[in-house]
N, CA and C atoms as an extended XYZ file, in Angstrom:
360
Properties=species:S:1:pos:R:3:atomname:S:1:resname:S:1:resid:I:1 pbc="F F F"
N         0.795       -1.189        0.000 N   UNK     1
C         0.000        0.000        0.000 CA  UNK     1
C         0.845        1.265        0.000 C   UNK     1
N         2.213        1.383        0.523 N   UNK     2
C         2.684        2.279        0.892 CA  UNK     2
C         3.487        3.070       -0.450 C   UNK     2
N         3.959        1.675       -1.339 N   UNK     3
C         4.676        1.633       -2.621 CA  UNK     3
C         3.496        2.002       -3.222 C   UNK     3
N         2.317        1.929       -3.641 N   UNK     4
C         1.803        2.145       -4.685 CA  UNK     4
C         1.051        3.775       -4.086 C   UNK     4
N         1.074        4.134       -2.851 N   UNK     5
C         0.493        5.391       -2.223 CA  UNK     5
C         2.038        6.456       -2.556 C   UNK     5
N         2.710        6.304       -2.976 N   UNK     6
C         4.149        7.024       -3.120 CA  UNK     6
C         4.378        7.198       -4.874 C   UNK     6
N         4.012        5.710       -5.257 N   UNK     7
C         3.863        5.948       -7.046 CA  UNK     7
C         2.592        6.986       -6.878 C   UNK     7
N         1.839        7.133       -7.293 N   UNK     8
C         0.465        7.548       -7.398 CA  UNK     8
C         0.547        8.910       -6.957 C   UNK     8
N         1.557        9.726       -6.320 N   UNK     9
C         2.000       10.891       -6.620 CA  UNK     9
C         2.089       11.161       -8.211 C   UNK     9
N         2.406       10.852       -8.933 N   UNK    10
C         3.111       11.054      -10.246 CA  UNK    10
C         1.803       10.672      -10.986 C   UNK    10
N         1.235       11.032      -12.030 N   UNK    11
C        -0.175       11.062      -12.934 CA  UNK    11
C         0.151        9.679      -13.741 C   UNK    11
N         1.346        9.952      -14.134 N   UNK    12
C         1.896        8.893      -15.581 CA  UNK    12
C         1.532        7.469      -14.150 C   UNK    12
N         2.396        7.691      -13.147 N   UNK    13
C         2.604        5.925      -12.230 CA  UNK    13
C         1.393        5.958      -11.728 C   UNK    13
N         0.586        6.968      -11.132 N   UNK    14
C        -0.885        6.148      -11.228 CA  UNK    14
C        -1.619        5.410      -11.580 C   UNK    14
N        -1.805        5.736      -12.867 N   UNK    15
C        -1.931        4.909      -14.184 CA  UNK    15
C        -1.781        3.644      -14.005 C   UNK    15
N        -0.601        3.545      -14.122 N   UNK    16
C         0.435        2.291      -14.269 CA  UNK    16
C        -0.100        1.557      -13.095 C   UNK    16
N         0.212        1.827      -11.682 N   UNK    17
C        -0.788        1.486      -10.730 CA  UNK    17
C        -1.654        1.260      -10.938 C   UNK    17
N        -3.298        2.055      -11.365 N   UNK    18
C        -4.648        0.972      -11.635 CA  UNK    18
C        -4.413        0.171      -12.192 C   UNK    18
N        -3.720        0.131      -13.801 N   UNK    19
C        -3.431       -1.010      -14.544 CA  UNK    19
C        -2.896       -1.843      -14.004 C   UNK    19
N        -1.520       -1.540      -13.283 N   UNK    20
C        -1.278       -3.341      -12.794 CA  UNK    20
C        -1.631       -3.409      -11.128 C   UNK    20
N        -3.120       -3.297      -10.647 N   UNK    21
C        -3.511       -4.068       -9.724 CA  UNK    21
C        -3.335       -5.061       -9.504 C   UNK    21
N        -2.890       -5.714       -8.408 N   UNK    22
C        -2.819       -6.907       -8.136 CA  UNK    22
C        -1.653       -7.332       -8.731 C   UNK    22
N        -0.892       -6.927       -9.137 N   UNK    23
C         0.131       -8.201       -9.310 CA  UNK    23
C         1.495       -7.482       -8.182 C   UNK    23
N         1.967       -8.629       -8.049 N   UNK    24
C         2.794       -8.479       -6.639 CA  UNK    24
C         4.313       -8.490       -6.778 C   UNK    24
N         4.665       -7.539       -6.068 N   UNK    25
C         6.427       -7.082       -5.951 CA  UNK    25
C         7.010       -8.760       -5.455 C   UNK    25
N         8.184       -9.420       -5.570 N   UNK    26
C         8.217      -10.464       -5.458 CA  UNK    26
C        10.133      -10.081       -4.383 C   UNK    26
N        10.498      -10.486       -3.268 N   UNK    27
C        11.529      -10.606       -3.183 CA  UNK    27
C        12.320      -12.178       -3.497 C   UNK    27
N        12.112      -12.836       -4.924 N   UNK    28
C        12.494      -13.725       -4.454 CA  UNK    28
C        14.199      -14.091       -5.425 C   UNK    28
N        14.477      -15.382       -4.731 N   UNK    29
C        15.470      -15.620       -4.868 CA  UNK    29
C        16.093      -15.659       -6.228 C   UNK    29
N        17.197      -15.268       -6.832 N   UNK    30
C        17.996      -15.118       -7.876 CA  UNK    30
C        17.808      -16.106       -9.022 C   UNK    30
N        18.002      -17.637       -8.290 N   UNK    31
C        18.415      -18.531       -8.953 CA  UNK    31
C        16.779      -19.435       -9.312 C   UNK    31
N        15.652      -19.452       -8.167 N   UNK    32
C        14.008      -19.476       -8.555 CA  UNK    32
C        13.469      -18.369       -9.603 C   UNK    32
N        14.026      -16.860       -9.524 N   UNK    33
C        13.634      -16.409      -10.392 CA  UNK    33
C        13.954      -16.558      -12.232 C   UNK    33
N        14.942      -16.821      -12.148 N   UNK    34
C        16.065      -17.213      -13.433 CA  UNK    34
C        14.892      -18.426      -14.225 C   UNK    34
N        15.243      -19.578      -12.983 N   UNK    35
C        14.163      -20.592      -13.662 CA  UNK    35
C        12.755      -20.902      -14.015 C   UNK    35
N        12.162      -19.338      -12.984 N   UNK    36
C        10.414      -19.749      -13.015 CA  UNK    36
C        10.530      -18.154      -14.055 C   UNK    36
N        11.372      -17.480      -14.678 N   UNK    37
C        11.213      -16.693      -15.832 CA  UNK    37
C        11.614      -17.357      -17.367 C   UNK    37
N        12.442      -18.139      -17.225 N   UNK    38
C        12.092      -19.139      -18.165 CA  UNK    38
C        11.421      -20.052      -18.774 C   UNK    38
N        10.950      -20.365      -17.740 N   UNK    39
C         9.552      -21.194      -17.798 CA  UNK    39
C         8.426      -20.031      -18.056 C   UNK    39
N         8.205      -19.207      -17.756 N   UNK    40
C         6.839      -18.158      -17.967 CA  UNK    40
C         6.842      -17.763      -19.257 C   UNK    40
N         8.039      -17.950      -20.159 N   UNK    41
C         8.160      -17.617      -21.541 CA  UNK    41
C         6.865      -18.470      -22.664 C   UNK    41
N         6.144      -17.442      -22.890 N   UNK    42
C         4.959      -17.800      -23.700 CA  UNK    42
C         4.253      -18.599      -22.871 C   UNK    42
N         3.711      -18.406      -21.770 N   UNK    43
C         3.223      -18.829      -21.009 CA  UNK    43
C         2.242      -18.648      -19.980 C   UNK    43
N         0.754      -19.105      -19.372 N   UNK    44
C        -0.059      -18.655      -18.643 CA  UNK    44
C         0.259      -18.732      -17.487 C   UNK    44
N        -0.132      -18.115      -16.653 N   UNK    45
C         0.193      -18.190      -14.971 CA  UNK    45
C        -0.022      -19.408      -14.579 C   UNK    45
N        -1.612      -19.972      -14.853 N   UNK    46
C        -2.065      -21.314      -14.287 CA  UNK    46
C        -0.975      -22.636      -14.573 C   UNK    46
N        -0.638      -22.505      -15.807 N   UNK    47
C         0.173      -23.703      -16.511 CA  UNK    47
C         1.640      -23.020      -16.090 C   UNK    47
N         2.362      -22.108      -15.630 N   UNK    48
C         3.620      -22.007      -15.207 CA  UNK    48
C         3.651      -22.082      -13.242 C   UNK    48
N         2.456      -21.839      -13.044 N   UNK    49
C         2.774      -22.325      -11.405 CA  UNK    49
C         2.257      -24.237      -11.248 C   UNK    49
N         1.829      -24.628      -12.033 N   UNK    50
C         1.902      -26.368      -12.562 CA  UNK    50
C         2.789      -26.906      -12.875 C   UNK    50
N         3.631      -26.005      -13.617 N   UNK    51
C         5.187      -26.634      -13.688 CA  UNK    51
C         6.029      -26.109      -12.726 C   UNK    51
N         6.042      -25.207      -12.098 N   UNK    52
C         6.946      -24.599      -11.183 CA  UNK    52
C         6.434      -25.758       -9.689 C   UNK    52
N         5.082      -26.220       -9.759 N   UNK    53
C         4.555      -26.889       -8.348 CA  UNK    53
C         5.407      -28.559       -8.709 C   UNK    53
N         5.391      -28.563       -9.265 N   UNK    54
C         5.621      -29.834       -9.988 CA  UNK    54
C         7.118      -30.506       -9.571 C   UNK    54
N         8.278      -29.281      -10.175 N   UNK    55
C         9.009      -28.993      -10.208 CA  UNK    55
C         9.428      -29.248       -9.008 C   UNK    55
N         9.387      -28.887       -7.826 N   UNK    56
C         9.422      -28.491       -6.711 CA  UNK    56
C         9.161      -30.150       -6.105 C   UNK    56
N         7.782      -30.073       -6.286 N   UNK    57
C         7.391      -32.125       -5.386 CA  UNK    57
C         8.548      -32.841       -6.102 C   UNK    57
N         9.219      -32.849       -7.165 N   UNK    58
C         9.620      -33.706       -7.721 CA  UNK    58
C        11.033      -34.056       -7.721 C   UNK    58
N        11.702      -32.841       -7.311 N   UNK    59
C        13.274      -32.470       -6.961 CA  UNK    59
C        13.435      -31.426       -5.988 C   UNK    59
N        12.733      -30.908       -5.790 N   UNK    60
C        12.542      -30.256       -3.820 CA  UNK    60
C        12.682      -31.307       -2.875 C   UNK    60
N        13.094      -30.643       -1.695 N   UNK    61
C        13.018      -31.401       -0.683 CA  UNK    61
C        11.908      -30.972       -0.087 C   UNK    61
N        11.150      -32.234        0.530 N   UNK    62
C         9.771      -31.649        1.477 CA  UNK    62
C        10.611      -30.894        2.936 C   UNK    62
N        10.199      -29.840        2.580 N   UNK    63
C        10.574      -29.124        3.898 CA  UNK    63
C         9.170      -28.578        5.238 C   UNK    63
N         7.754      -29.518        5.018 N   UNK    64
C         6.390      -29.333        5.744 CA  UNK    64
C         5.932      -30.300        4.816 C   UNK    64
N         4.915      -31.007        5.432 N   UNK    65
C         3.772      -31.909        4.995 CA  UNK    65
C         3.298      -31.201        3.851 C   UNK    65
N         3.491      -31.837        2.386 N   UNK    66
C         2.898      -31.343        1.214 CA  UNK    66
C         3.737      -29.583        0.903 C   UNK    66
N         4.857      -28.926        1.570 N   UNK    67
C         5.746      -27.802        0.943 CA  UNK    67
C         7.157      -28.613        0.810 C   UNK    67
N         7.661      -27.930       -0.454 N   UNK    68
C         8.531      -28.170       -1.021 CA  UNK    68
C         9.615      -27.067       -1.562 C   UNK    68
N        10.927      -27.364       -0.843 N   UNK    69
C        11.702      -26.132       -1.308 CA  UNK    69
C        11.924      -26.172       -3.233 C   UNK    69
N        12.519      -25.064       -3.649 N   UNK    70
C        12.861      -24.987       -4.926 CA  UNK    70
C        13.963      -25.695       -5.359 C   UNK    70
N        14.008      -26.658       -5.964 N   UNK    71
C        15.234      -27.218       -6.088 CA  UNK    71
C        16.645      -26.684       -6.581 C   UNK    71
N        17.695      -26.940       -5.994 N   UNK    72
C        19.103      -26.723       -6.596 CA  UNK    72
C        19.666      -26.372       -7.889 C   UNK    72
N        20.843      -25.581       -8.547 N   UNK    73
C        21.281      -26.202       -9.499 CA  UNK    73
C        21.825      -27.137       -9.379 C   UNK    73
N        22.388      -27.297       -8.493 N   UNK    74
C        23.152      -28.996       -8.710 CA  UNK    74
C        21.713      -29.937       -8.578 C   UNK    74
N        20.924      -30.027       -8.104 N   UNK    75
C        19.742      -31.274       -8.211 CA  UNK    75
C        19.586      -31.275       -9.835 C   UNK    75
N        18.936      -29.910       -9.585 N   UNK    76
C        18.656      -30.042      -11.507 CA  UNK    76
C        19.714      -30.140      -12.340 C   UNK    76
N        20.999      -30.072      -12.310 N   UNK    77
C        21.571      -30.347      -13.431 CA  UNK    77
C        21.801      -31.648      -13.151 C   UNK    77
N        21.393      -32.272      -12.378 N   UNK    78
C        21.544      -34.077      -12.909 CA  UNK    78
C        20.711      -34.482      -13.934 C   UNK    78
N        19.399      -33.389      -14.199 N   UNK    79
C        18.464      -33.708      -15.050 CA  UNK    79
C        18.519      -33.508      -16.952 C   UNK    79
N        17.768      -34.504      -17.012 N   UNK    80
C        18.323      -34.047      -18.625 CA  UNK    80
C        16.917      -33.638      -18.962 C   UNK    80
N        16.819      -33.335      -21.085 N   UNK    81
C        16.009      -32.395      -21.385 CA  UNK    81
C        15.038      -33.300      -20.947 C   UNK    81
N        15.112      -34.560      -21.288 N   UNK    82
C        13.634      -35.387      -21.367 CA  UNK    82
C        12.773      -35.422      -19.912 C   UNK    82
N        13.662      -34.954      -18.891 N   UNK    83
C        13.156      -35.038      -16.980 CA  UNK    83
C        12.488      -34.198      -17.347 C   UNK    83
N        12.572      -32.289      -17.708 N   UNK    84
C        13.114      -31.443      -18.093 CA  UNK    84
C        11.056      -31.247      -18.534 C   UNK    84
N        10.935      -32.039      -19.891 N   UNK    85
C         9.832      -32.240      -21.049 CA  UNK    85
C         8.878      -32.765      -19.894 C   UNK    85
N         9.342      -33.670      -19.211 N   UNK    86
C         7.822      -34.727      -18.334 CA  UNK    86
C         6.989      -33.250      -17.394 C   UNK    86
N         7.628      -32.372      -16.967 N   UNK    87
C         7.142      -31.751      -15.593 CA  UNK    87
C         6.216      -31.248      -16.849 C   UNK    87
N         6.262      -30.702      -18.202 N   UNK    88
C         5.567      -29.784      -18.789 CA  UNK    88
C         6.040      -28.304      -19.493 C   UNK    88
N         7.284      -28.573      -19.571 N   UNK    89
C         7.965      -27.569      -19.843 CA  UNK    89
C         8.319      -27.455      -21.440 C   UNK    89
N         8.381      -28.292      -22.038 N   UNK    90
C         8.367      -27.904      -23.793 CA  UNK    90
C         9.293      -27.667      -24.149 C   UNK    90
N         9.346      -26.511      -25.279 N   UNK    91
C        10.854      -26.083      -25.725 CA  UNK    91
C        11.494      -25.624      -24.486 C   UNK    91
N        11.201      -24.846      -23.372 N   UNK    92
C        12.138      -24.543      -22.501 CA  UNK    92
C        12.732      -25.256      -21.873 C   UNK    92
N        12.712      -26.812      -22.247 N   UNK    93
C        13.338      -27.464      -21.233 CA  UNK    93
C        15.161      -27.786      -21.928 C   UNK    93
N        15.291      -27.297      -23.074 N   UNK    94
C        16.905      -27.600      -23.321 CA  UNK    94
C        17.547      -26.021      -22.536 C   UNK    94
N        16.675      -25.633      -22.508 N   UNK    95
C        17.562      -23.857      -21.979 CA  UNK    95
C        17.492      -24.164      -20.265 C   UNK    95
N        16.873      -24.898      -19.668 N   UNK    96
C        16.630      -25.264      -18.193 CA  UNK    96
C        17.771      -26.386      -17.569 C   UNK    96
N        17.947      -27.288      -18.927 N   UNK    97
C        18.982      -27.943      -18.462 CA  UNK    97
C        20.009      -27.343      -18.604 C   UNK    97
N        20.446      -26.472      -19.796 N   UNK    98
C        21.245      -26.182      -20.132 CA  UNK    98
C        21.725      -24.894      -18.886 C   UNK    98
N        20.917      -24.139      -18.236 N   UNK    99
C        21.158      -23.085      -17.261 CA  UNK    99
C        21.209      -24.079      -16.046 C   UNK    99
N        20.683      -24.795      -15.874 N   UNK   100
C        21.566      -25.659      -14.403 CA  UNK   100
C        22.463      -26.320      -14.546 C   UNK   100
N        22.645      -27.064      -15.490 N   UNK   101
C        23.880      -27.674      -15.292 CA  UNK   101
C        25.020      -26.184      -15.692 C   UNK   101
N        24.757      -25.522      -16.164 N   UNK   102
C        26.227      -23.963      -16.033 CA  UNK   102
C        25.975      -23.432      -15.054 C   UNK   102
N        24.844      -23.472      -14.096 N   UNK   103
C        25.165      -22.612      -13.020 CA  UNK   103
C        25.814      -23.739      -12.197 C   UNK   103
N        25.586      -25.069      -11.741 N   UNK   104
C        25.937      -25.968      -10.664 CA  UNK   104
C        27.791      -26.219      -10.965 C   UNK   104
N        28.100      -26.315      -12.240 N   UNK   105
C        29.344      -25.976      -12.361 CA  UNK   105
C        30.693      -25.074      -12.429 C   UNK   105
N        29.556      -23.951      -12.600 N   UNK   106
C        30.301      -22.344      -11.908 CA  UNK   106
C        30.596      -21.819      -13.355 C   UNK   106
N        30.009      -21.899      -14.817 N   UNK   107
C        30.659      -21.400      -15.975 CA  UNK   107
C        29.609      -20.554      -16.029 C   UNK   107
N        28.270      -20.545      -15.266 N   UNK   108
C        27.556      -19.463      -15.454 CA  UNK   108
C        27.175      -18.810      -13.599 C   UNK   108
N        27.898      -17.625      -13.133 N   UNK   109
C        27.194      -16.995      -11.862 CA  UNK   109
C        26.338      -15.629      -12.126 C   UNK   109
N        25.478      -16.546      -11.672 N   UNK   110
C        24.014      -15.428      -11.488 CA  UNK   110
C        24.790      -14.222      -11.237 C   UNK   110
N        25.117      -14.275       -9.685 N   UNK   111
C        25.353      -13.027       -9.059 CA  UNK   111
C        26.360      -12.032       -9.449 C   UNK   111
N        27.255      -12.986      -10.344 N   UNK   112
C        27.942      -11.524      -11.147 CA  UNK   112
C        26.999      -11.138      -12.114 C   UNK   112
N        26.328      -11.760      -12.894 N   UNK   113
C        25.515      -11.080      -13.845 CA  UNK   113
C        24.883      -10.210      -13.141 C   UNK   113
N        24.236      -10.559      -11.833 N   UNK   114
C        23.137       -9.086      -11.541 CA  UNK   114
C        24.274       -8.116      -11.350 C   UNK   114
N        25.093       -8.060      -10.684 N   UNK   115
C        25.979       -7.439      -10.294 CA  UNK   115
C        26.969       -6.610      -11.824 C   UNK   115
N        26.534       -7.085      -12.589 N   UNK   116
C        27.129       -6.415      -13.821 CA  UNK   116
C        27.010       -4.454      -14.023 C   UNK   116
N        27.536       -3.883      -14.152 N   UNK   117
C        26.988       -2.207      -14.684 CA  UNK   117
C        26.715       -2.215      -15.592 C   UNK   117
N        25.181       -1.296      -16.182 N   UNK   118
C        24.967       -1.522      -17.123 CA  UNK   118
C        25.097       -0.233      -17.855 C   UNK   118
N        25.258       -0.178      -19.193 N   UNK   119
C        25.687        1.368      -19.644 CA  UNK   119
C        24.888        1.724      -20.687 C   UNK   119
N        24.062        2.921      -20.758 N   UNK   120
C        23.334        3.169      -21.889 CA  UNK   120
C        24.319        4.118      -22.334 C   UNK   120
């Protein structure tokens, strides 16, 4: 409430505010976001939190009766495309294997990429 009572000063972010009601600031993690934005590529909410739930029971660890953490890159890069294809994932599943197994081996780090400057 406080973020969108601070935009909403400004005419143009008001706007922008009614229009995107409801959808939610997310703090989440680097390496869940990487993979559940790959997966959202051409994709509906309902059918990307089905593969993201999926995902999770299937190479998560149960961390509560029926919750499941997000799995690893190292879990997932044991997986190949075809694990990859079963949860529901389609063409994105060679870019899913292909981004865990480079992050679990260190040829791809997230955190320097965010950490990159960017220069217009």
């Amino acid at each position: 409430g406080e973020i969108k009572s601070r935009l909403s000063n400004d005419p143009i972010m008001k706007e922008a505010v009614s229009y995107g009601d409801g959808i939610r600031i997310l703090n989440q993690d680097l390496w869940e976001a990487v993979i559940s934005f790959i997966i959202s590529a051409s994709n509906n909410i309902p059918r990307i939190k089905g593969i993201i739930e999926r995902l999770c029971e299937k190479y998560g660890k149960e961390v509560k009766k029926g919750f499941y953490s997000f799995p690893s890159a190292e879990r997932l890069s044991e997986l190949s495309v075809e694990d990859f294809e079963e949860l529901g994932t389609g063409y994105r599943a060679k870019y899913l294997e292909k981004l865990a197994k480079g992050v679990a081996s260190g040829e791809i780090d997230l955190k320097k990429i965010k950490n990159l400057q960017t220069f217009v």
